[in-house]
C-alpha positions, 0 to 999 in steps of 0.5 A: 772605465767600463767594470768587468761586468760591463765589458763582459756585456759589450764582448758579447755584444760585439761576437754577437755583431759579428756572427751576424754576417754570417746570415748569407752563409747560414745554410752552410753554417747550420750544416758544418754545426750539425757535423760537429755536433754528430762528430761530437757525440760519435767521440762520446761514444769510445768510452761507452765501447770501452767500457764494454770492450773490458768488461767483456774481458774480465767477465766470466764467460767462455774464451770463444764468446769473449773473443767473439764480442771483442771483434764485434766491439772492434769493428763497431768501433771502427765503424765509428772512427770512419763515420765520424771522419766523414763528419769532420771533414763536413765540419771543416769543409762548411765552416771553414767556407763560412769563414772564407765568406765572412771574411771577404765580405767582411775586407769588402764592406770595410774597404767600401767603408772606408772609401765613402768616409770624408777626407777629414777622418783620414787627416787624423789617421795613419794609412798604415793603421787602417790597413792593419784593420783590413789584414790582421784584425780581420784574419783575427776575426776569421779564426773566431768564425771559421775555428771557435764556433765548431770549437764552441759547438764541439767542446759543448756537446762533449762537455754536456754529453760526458756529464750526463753519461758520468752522472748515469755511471756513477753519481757520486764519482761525478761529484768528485770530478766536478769539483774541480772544475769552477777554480778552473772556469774562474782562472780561465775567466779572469786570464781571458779578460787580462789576455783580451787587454794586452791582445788588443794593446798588441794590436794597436801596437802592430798597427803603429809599425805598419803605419810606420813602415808603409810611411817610410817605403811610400817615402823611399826615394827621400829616405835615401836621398837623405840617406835616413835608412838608419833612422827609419829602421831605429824607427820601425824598430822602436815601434816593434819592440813595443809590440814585443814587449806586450807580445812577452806579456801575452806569452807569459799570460799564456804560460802561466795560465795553460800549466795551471789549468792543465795541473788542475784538470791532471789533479782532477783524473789523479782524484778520479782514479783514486777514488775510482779504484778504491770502488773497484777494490770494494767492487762497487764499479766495475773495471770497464766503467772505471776506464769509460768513467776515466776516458769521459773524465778526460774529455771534460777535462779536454772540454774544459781546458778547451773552453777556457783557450777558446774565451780567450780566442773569443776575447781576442776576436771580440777585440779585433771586432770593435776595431774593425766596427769602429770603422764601419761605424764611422759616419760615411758620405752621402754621394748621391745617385749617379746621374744619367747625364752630366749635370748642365752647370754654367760654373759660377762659384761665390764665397759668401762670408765662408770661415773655416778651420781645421777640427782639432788644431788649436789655431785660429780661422784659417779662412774669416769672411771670405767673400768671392764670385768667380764668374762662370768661364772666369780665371781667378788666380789665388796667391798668397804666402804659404798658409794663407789659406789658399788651398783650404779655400778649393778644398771647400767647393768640392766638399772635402771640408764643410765651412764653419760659417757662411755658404757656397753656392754653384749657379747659386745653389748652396752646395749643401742642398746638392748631392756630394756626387753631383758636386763632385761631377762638376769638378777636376782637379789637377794637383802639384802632387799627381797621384796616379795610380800603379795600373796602365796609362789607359786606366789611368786616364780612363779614371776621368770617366771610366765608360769613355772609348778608347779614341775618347782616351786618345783624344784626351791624351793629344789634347793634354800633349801626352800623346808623343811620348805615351806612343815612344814606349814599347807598350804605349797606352798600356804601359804601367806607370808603377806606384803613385807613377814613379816611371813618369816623369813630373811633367809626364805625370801632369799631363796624365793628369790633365788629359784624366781631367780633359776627358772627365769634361769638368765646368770647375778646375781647379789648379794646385801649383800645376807647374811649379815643379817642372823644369822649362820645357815640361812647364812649357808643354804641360801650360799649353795643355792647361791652357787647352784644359781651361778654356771655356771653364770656369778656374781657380788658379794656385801659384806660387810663381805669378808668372803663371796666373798673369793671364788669370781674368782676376787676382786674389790675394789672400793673407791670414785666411783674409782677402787682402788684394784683388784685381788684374795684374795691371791694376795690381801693380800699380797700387801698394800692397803684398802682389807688388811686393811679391812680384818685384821680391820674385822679378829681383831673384829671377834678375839675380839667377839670370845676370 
C-alpha cells in the first residue's frame, strides 16, 4: 500500500491527466479563469468600500459632506455588485461549457475504448460495472471541471488577495487571524485523504448494484419465469446497502468535519473581534478598518473552509478519474485500416497443434494439439459433449481469443501477421443466441455492411426466408425488434441473423447451434436459408442434435479439447466410438418421443 505522500502524488497525477482535456476548450477555459479572477478580486473590494463607508460616518465632518460621500460610496458600490454579475455570469457560462466539453469528450473516447478492448476483458467484468464508469464516474469528474477549477481559481484570489490587504491594514491583527488557520489546513487535509477512501469504495459499491440490476432487467423474462422477483430485490438490495453503509461513513466523515472547520474559523472572527476592538478602544485602528478587517477576515475564513470541501471534491474526482483512466488504459485491439474492397480469400482454415486456455480459470487445456484443415468451400461439423471445447475452437479464428501454443493460418497465412480487421472481414457468424440490436430490421440487417442498398437488404432478406414475414408487419423494414429483438420470434430472429450475414458476404461461417432452439417449422425455413448461406463458403458447423450436420463434408469429433474422431457420417457409424454413441443415444430418445 502506497504511503500518504504517495497517493497525494498519484492524486495530483491523475487531476493533472484529467485537466488535460481540456486543451480543445483552453480558450474558453482561460476566459471563464479570468472571469472568475476579476469577480474574485471585485468581491475584495466591498470590505475596503466599507471600510470608507464607516469611517465617513464616524469622522468629523459636516452632515452634508458626510452624506454626500455615503451616496458616492453607495453608487460605486452598486456599480461593483453590477460588473461583478457580468463576470459571474461569464465565469459560469465558460466553464460550465468546458465541462460540457470535457465530459462528452470524455463518455466518447471512454466508449470508443471500450469497444476496441478484446473479448477477454469483458469476460472478467460485469456490463453494469462498466457503464457506472460512463455515467456516475464521469458526472464526478465534470463537477471537478466545470465547478473546482472556478472554485479553485475563486477561493485563491480572495485567499491571497484578503491576506495581502489584512497585512496593509494591520500586520500584527493579521498574525492573530492567521493562527488559525494550519490546524484548519491540516484537518482538512487528513478528512479529505479519509473521505477520498470511502468515496471511491462508495463507488465501486454502486457500480456492483448497477451491475446487479442491468443483470437482472437484461434477465427479466427468466426472473419471472422462475418467479425470482423476491430474490433479485434481496439481491440488489444486499448490494445497495453496502453502498449505504459506506454512504453513512462518508456522511459522518462529513459531519464531523464541516462543524469542526466552520467552529474553528468562528474562533478565529471571535479573536478578531476581540483584539480588533481592544485596539479600537485604545484608538490604534479605526472603526471602518475594524469592519473591513472583520468583513476580510470572514472571506479567508470563507477561503479556507472552501478550500478544505473543495480537496476533498478534488479527492472524490481524483478517484473517479483513476476508474475512468484504467479503463482508457487498458490495452485495445489493433483493427487495422479498412480495406477499399473486400479481401479475395478462398477460405481454407488449418489448426496446426492449437492448445488454448481460458486466463484465470484453474483448469487445464480446453483445446491440446488440435490439428484440422477445413478446405476452402468444405463443411466441417463440430460435435461433441458440452466442454469439449467446441465453441472455444471458432472462437479462435476470428480472433477473440489468441492460441497458447501452435498457429492458425487463413489461405496459409498465419492470422497473427493479418490485421484483426481483415480477419474479421472474412468472417460471419450466426450464433444460438441472436443478438439483435433495438433499432429497425433494416439496420439490423444493414449491420452485415452498413453501405449496402436498400434492394441489397431486401435481396438478403429473401434470401434468408425473412422477407414474407418482414412485409406482414405494418412498418415492414422499419419495424423495431425491441432490445436483443425480444418482439421476434426465435426463428424470426435467426433469419435476421442469417440474412446480416448473406448481405456481409463472408468466405468463413460459422454456425453455433443455429437451429437447436426452433421448433420444426421455424428449423425448416431458417435450414434452407442456412443452406443458402453456406454454399460456396467455407463452414464449421456446432450441434448438438446430428441430424443437422449429416450432410456436413466432414465430422469432427472433439473430447476433452482433443480431436477424437473424424470423418463422414458413414464412415462414422460404421466404426466404434463416441459419434456412434451419440447417435444411436439420440436415435433411441427421438424413437421413445415418436412411439
Amino acid at each position: 500500500m502506497p504511503a500518504a505522500g504517495e497517493r497525494q502524488r498519484l492524486d495530483v497525477g491523475e487531476l493533472r491527466r484529467l485537466f488535460t482535456l481540456t486543451g480543445p476548450y483552453r480558450p474558453q477555459l482561460i476566459v471563464g479563469i479570468v472571469a472568475v479572477a476579476v469577480a474574485g478580486l471585485l468581491t475584495l473590494a466591498l470590505p475596503l468600500l466599507a471600510r470608507n463607508l464607516f469611517n465617513s460616518a464616524f469622522a468629523a465632518r459636516g452632515a452634508v459632506q458626510r452624506t454626500a460621500d455615503l451616496d458616492l460610496i453607495a453608487l460605486t458600490l452598486l456599480g461593483l455588485f453590477v460588473l461583478q454579475a457580468v463576470f459571474n455570469f461569464l465565469r459560469v457560462y465558460m466553464l460550465g461549457l468546458v465541462g460540457e466539453g470535457v465530459v462528452a469528450d470524455l463518455r466518447k473516447e471512454l466508449y470508443g475504448h471500450l469497444l476496441d478492448l478484446p473479448v477477454p476483458f469483458f469476460d472478467s467484468r460485469k456490463t453494469g460495472e462498466i457503464t457506472s464508469r460512463l455515467t456516475a464516474d464521469v458526472a464526478t469528474v465534470q463537477a471537478a471541471v466545470s465547478q473546482g477549477v472556478a472554485q479553485l481559481v475563486n477561493q485563491a484570489v480572495t485567499l491571497l488577495g484578503a491576506a495581502v490587504f489584512l497585512l496593509v491594514l494591520n500586520a500584527r491583527l493579521t498574525l492573530v487571524m492567521l493562527a488559525v488557520i494550519p490546524p484548519v489546513i491540516i484537518a482538512g487535509a487528513v478528512f479529505g485523504r479519509r473521505l477520498r477512501s470511502i468515496s471511491a469504495r462508495f463507488q465501486d459499491r454502486v457500480a456492483e448494484a448497477n451491475a446487479d440490476a442491468e443483470e437482472a432487467l437484461a434477465g427479466i423474462r427468466v426472473v419471472k419465469a422462475f418467479t425470482a422477483e423476491e430474490l433479485e430485490r434481496e439481491r440488489y438490495g444486499r448490494s445497495v446497502d453496502g453502498s449505504f453503509q459506506l454512504g453513512r461513513a462518508r456522511a459522518m466523515a462529513r459531519a464531523l468535519f464541516v462543524p469542526s472547520i466552520i467552529l474553528a474559523l468562528f474562533a478565529g472572527i471571535a479573536l478578531v473581534l476581540w483584539y480588533g476592538g481592544r485596539q479600537v478602544v485604545v484608538g490604534h485602528l479605526a472603526p471602518g478598518d475594524l469592519v473591513a478587517f472583520l468583513l476580510l477576515t470572514i472571506f479567508v475564513a470563507g477561503s479556507v473552509g472552501t478550500f478544505t470541501t473543495l480537496y476533498g471534491q478534488l479527492q472524490e474526482a481524483a478517484g473517479a478519474s483513476r476508474r475512468i483512466f484504467e479503463l482508457l488504459d487498458e490495452e485495445g485491439e489493433e483493427l487495422g485500416r479498412a480495406a477499399r474492397q473486400k479481401p479475395a480469400a478462398s477460405g481454407r482454415v488449418a489448426f496446426e497443434g492449437v492448445s488454448f486456455t481460458y486466463p484465470g480459470r484453474g483448469e487445464g487445456m480446453v483445446l491440446e494439439g488440435i490439428d484440422l484443415v477445413a478446405e476452402a468451400g468444405e463443411v466441417i461439423a463440430l460435435v461433441g459433449p458440452s466442454g469439449a471445447g467446441k465453441s472455444t475452437l471458432v472462437s479462435l479464428l476470428p480472433r477473440f481469443y489468441e492460441p497458447l501454443a501452435g498457429r492458425i493460418t487463413i489461405d496459409r497465412r498465419d492470422l497473427r501477421e493479418m490485421e484483426l480487421r481483415e480477419v474479421r472481414e472474412m468472417l460471419a457468424m450466426v450464433p444460438q443466441e441472436t443478438h439483435l440490436f433495438s433499432g429497425t430490421i433494416r439496420e439490423n440487417i444493414r449491420y452485415g455492411r452498413p453501405g449496402a442498398s436498400d434492394d441489397e437488404v431486401m435481396g438478403a432478406a429473401s434470401a434468408a426466408n425473412a422477407l414474407e414475414f418482414i412485409e406482414e408487419f405494418p412498418d415492414g423494414f422499419e419495424t423495431t425488434v425491441g432490445e436483443r429483438g425480444l418482439k421476434l420470434s426465435g426463428g424470426q430472429r435467426q433469419r435476421i441473423a442469417i440474412a446480416r450475414a448473406l448481405l456481409k458476404d463472408p468466405r468463413i461461417l460459422i454456425l453455433d447451434e443455429a437451429t437447436s432452439s426452433l421448433d420444426s417449422e421455424s428449423e425448416a425455413l431458417v435450414q434452407a436459408a442456412l443452406e443458402r448461406l453456406m454454399a460456396g463458403r467455407t463452414t464449421f458447423v456446432i450441434a448438438h442434435r446430428l441430424s443437422t450436420v449429416l450432410r456436413a463434408d466432414r465430422i469432427v469429433v472433439l473430447d476433452r479439447g482433443r480431436i477424437v474422431q473424424q470423418g463422414t457420417h458413414a464412415a462414422l457409424l460404421g466404426q466404434p466410438g463416441l459419434y456412434r454413441d451419440f447417435y444411436q443415444r439420440q436415435f433411441d430418445v427421438e424413437t421413445i418421443r415418436g412411439g
